[in-house]
C-alpha positions as CSV (number, residue, x, y, z in Angstrom):
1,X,-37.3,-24.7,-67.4
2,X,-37.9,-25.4,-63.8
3,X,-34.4,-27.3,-63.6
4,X,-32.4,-24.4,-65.2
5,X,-34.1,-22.2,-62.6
6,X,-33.0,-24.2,-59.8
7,X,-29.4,-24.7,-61.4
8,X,-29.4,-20.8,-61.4
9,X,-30.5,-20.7,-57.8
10,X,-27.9,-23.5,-56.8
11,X,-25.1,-21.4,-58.3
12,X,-26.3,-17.8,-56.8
13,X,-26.7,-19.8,-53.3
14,X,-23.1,-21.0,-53.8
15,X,-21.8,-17.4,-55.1
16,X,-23.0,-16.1,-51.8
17,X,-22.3,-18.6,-49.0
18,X,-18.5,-18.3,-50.9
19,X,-18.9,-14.7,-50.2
20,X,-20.3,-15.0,-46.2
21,X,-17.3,-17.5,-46.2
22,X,-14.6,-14.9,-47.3
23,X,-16.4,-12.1,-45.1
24,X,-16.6,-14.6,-41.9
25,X,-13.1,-15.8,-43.0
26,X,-11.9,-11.9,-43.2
27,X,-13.5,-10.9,-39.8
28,X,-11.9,-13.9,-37.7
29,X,-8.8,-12.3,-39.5
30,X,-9.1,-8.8,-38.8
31,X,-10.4,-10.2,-35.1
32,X,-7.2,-11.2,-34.4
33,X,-4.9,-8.7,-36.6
34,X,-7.2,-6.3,-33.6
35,X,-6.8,-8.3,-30.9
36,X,-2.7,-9.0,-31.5
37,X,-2.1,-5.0,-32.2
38,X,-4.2,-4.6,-28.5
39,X,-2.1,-6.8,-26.9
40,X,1.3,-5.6,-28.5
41,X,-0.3,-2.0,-27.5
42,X,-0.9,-3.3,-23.7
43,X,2.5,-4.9,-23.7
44,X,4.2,-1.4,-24.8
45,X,1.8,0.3,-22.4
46,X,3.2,-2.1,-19.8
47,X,6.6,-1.9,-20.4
48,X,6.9,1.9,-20.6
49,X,5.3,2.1,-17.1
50,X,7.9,-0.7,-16.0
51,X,10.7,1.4,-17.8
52,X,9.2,4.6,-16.0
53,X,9.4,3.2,-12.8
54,X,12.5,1.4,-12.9
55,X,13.8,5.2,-13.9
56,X,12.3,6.2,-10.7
57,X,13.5,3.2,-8.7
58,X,17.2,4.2,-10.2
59,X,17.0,8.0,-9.8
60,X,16.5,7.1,-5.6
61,X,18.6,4.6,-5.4
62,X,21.4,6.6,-6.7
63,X,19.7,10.2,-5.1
64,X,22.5,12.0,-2.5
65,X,19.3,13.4,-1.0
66,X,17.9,9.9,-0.1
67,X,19.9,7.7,2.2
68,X,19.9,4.0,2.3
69,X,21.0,2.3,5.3
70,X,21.4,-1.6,5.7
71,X,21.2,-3.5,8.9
72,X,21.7,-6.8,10.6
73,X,18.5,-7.8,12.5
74,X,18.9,-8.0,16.5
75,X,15.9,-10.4,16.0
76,X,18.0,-13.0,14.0
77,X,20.9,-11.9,12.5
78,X,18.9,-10.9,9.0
79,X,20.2,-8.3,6.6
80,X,17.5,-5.9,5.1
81,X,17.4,-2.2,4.6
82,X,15.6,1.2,4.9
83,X,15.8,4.4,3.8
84,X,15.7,8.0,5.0
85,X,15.0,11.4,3.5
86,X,16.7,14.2,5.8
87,X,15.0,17.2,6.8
88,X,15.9,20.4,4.8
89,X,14.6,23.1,6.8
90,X,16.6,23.9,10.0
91,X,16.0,21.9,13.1
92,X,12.6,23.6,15.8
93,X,14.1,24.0,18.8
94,X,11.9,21.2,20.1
95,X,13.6,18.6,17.8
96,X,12.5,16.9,14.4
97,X,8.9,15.4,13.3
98,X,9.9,11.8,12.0
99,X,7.2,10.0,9.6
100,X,7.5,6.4,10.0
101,X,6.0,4.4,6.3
102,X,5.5,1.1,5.8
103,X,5.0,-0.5,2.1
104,X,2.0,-2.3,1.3
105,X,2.2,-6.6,0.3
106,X,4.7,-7.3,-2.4
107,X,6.3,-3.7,-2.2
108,X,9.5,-2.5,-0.4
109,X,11.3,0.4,1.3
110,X,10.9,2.0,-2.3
111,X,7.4,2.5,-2.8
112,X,6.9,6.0,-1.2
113,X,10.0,7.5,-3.3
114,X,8.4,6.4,-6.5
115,X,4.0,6.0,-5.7
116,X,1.9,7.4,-7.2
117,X,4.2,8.1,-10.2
118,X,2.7,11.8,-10.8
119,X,4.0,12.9,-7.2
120,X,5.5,10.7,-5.2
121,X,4.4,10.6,-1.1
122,X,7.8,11.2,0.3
123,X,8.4,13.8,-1.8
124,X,5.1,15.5,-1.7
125,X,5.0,15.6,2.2
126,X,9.0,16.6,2.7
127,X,8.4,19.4,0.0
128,X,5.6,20.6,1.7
129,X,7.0,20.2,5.6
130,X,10.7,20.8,4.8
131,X,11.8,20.1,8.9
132,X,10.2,16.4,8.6
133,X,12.0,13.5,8.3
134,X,10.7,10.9,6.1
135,X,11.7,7.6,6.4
136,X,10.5,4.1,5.0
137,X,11.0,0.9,6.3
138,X,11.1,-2.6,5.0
139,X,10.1,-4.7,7.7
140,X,11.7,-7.8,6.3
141,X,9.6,-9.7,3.5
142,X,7.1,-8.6,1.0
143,X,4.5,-10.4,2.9
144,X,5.7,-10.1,6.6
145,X,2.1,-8.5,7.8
146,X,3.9,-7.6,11.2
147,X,5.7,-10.4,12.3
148,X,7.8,-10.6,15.5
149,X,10.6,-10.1,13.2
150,X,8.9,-7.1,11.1
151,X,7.8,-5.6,14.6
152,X,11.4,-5.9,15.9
153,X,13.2,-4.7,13.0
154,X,10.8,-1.3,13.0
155,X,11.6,-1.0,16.9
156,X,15.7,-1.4,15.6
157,X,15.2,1.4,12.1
158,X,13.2,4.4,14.4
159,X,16.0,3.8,17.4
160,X,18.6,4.1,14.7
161,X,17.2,6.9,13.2
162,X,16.4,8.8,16.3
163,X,20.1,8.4,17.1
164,X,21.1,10.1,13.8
165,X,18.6,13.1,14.8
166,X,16.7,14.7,17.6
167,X,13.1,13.6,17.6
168,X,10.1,15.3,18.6
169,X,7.2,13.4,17.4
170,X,6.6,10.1,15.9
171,X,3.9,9.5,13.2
172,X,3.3,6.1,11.4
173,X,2.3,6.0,7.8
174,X,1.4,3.0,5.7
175,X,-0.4,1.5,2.6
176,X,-2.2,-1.8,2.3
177,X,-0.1,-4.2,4.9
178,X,1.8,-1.2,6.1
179,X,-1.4,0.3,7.2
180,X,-2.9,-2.8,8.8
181,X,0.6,-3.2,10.6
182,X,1.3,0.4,11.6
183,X,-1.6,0.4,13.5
184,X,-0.7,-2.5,15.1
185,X,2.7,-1.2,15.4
186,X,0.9,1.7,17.2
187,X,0.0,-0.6,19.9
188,X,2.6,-2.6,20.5
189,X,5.6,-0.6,20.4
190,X,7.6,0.1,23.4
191,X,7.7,3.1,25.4
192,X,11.0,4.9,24.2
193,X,9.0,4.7,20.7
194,X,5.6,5.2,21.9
195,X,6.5,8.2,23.8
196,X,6.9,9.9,20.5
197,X,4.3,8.8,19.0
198,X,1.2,11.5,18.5
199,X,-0.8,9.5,15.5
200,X,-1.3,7.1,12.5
201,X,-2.0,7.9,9.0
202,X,-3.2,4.1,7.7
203,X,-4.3,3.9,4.0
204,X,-7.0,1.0,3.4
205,X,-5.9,-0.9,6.6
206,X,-7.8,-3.3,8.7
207,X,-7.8,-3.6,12.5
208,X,-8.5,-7.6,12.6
209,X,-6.7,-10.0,10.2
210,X,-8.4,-12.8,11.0
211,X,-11.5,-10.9,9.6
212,X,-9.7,-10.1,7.0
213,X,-8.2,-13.5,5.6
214,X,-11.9,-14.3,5.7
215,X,-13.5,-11.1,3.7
216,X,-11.1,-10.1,1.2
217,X,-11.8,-10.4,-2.0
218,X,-7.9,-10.9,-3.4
219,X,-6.9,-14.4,-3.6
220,X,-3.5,-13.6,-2.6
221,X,-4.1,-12.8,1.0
222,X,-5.6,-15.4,3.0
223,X,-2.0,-17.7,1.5
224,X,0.4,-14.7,2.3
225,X,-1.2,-14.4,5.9
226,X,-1.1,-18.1,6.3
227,X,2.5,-18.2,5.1
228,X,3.4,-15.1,7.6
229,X,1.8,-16.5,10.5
230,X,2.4,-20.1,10.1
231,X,-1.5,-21.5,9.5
232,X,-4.9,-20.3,8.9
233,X,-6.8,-18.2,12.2
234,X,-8.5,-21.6,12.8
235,X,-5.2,-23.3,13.5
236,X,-3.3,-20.4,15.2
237,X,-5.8,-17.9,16.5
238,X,-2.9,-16.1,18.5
239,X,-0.7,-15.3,15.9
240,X,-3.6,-13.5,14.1
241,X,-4.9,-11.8,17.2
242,X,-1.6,-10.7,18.4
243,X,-0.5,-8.8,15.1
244,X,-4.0,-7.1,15.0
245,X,-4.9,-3.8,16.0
246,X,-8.0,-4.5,17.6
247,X,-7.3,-7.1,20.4
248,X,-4.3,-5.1,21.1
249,X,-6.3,-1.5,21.1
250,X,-5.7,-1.6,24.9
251,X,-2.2,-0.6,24.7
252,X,-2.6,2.5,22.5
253,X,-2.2,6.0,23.3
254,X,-5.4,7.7,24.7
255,X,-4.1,10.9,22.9
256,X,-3.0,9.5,19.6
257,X,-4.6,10.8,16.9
258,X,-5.9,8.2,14.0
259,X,-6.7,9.4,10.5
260,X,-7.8,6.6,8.8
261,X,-8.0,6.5,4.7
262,X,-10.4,4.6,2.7
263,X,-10.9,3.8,-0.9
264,X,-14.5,3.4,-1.2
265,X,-14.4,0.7,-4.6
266,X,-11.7,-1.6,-2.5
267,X,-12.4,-5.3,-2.8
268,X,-9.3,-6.0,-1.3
269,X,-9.4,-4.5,2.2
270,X,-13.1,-3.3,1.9
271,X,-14.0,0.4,2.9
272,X,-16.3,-1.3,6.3
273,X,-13.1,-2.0,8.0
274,X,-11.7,1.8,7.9
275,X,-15.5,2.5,9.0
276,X,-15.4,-0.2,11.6
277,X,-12.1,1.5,12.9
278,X,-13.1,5.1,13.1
279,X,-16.3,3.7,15.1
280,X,-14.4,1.8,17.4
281,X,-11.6,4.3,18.0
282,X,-14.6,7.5,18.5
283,X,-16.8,4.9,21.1
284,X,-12.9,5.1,23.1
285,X,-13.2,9.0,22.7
286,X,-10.3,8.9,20.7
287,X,-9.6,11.4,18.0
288,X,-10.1,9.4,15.0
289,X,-10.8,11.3,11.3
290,X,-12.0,9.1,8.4
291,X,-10.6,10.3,4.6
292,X,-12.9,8.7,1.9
293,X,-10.9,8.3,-1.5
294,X,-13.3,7.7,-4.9
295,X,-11.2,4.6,-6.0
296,X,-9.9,0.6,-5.6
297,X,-7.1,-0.6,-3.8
298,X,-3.5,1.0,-4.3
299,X,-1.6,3.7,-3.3
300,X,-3.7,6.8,-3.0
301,X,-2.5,10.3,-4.6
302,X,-0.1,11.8,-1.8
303,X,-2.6,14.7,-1.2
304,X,-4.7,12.5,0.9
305,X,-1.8,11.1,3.1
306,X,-0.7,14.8,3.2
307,X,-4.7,15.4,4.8
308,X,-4.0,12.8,7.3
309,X,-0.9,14.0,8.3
310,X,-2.3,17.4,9.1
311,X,-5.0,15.7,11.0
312,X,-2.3,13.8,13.0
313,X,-0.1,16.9,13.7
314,X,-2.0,19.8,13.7
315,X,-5.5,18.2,14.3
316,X,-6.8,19.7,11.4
317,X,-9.7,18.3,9.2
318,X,-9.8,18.6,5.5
């Protein structure tokens, strides 16, 4: 008796481990079916956005309203490009506001026709100020961070464009590396330039790359900078302190106004160097406005660029 119970309790323990078998063996299966329709619904996710934006890299390329211009470098002999959107509004009698943008690392000329995708910051700002010119530079490579090339090729695109159209004032706007290097550009460019120039609108800049190639959080930086400026800040202190804001702060305006915005989750360029930057520029009684975004690193919605901009020409806070 006691054998056929344990033959029955044998066979019940096989029926159901073969039954945990076939469930584990259906949930590793269903696990991945999951997993491969998420990754085929990521991959369609990721190549509508690319389609989207390649649509919206097409529809400027090919815009009469935008104008792409291509140059050969005075610096070295380089060919690279830029591209300006023309006033639409008649001209003030005291000439034209021109809005200087530099892209942020990896991006081009491009990126204000076609970021953020919802509304775009060239053609928020232009709709909204119809007698500004919008222009956006690329500043040679991807990763130049304000080399003596990048700087020299910005000097060569605003002298252009300022011989296409009367200019009144001059205001520099950039992302990422274009807002680290416009407000070094704010520094160091010469007088003809810097005559213009009334303010900076720099989105999630930083005022000293050596800090920086130290603090960021992106791997991709402290390489890119080391690429740019020929070694790390150990090896060539100079290069980083001579395409930095901060050592160079000397040379600025005393009347240019800075609006500084900062995304307050950024790992990348952390939200203590925009905070850094307003308290240094308010300690040189500078007019210096800091506008917090609730986000990471990226290009912010064109509102807030749109903020700074009215801070810059108008000197008013929002």
């Amino acid at each position: 008796m006691k054998v056929r119970i344990l033959q029955v309790a044998l066979v019940i323990s096989l029926l159901l481990n073969g039954v945990g078998v076939f469930f584990f063996v259906w949930f590793l299966q269903t696990s991945n079916h999951l997993r491969h329709v998420k990754k085929e619904k990521n991959v369609i996710a990721q190549n509508m956005a690319l389609m989207r934006g390649q649509k919206n890299v097409n529809d400027v390329l090919h815009s009469d309203d935008v104008i792409k211009s291509t140059f050969i470098s005075q610096f070295d002999g380089q060919e690279d490009s830029f591209a300006v959107l023309p006033p639409t509004a008649a001209k003030p009698d005291a000439g034209y506001d021109l809005i200087v943008y530099l892209h942020g690392m990896g991006s081009t000329f491009l990126e204000p026709f076609v970021c953020p995708d919802a509304k775009p910051i060239a053609r928020e700002i232009t709709g909204k100020r119809p007698q500004l010119i919008f222009s956006s530079l690329n500043y040679r490579r991807a990763y130049s961070w304000g080399t003596d090339a990048a700087i020299s090729d910005i000097t060569q695109n605003i002298r252009e464009i300022m011989q296409r159209y009367p200019v009144n004032r001059i205001v520099l706007m950039g992302t990422s590396m274009g807002g680290c290097t416009v407000l070094t550009y704010s520094a160091l460019a010469p007088a003809d330039i810097k005559s213009k120039l009334v303010g900076v609108v720099s989105s999630e800049g930083a005022g000293d790359l050596t800090r920086l190639f130290h603090e960021t959080k992106n791997a991709s930086i402290p390489p890119a900078l080391q690429n740019a400026f020929g070694g790390r800040p150990e090896m060539v202190p100079e290069r980083y302190q001579k395409q930095s804001f901060i050592p160079n702060i000397e040379q600025v305006k005393s009347d240019a106004r800075y609006a500084i915005l900062s995304a307050t989750k950024d790992t990348i360029v952390p939200p203590r160097f925009q905070k850094d930057l307003i308290e240094l520029l308010t300690k040189r009684n500078m007019q210096a406005h800091l506008i917090e975004i609730d986000s990471g690193h990226g290009v912010p919605p064109a509102e807030f660029y749109m903020q700074g901009l009215e801070f810059v020409l108008d000197g008013v806070k929002s």
